[in-house]
N, C-alpha and C positions, 0 to 999 in steps of 0.2 A: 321192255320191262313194264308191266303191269303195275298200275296204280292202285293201291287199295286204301282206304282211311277217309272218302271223300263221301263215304254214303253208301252206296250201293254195293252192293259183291261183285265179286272179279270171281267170275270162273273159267276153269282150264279142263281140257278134255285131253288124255293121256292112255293112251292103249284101252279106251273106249269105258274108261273112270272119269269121273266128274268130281272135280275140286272147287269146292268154294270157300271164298277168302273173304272174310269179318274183317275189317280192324278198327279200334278205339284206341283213343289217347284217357287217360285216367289224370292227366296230369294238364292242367291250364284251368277254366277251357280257350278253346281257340276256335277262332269263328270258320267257316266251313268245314272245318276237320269233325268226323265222328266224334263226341265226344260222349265219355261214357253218362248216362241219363238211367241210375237204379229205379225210376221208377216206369220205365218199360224197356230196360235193357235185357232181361227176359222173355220178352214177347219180341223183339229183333232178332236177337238169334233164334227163337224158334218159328219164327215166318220162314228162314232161308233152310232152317232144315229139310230134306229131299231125302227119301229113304231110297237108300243105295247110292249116294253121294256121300263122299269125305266132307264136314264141315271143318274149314281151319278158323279159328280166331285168334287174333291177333292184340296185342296190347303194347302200349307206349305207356310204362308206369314206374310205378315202386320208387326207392329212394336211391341214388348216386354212391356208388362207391360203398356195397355192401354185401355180403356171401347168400343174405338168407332174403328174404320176399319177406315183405311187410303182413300183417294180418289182413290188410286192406287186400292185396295183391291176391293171397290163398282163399279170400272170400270171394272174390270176383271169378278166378280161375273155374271156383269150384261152381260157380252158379252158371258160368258161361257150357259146363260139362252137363251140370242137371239141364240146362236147355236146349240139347243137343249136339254140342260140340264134339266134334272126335279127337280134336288137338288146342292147346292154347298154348300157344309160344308167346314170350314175350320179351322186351326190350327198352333200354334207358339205361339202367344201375352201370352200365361201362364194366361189372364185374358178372361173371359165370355166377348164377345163381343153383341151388339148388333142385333140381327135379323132383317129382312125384308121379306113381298111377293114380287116379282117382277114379272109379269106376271104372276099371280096367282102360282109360284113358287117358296119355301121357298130358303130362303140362311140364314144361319148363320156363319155369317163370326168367330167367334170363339171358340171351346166350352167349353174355359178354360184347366186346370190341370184335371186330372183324377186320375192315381198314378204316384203321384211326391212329394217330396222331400223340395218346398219350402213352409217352414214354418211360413215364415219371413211375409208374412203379409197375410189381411183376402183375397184378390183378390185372390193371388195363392194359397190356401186353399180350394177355389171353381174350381166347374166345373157345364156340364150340358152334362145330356145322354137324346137324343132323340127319341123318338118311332113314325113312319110314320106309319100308315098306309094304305094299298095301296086295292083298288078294281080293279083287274089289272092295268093298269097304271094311273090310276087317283087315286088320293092324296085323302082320306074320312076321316085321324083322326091324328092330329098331340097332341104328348105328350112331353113336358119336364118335365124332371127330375132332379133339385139340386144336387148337389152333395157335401160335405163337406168331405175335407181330414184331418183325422187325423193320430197322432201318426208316421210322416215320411211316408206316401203314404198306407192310410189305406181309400180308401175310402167309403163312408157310404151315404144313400141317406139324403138328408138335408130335411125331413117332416117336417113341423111346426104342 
């Protein structure tokens, strides 16, 4: 498992595509962790921009236990895409937040619990795992997938 959040990019080479992985925390700050910096967090993500590579970025944000992304959240999403981003996923709220294109570029700002532990209601009992896929750097098939946790962080895909 690859480490992302500590500074530098993580990249992965995959049927001869290049992926590079961002991530920031929006939330602390905390000392060695990325943490997000508006006033050259724009010029980070587009140092690591590489034409013909996927750029992903990455966030640790927004508020706990909520359906929709903060306005803080859709303004970072949206500036992290104006600087090149091909993707921003993001993570914290415990609950499935909303998606969006934005420049013909996905963001999901949250993808819920995956394995966790809260039981207590049906939000944090979901998740969603997604499948891009890519014809070199251009986006041709996006999947999601439900997710339902049971039994204390047992998760299982949510089919109907």
């Amino acid at each position: 498992i690859a480490v992302v959040g500590l500074g530098d990019p993580v990249k992965i080479t995959k049927n001869d595509q290049t992926f590079t992985y961002l991530s920031f925390t929006d939330i602390g700050p905390y000392p060695g962790i990325a943490n997000v910096d508006l006033a050259t967090f724009s010029d980070e993500v587009k140092k690591h921009k590489i034409e013909g590579e996927v750029l992903i970025v990455t966030f640790h944000w927004g508020h706990e236990y909520k359906s929709t992304p903060s306005e803080g959240q859709v303004n970072l999403a949206h500036l992290a895409i104006d600087a090149g981003a091909d993707l921003v996923v993001g993570a914290h709220p415990h609950w499935v937040q909303t998606n969006e294109l934005y420049m013909g570029k996905p963001i999901y700002y949250s993808l819920g619990n995956f394995i966790f532990d809260q039981e207590w209601s049906p939000e944090t009992k979901r998740g969603l795992v997604i499948l891009l896929t890519y014809d070199g750097n251009t986006l041709v098939q996006t999947d999601e997938m439900p997710v339902l946790i049971e039994n204390f962080g047992q998760p299982r895909l949510d089919i109907n």
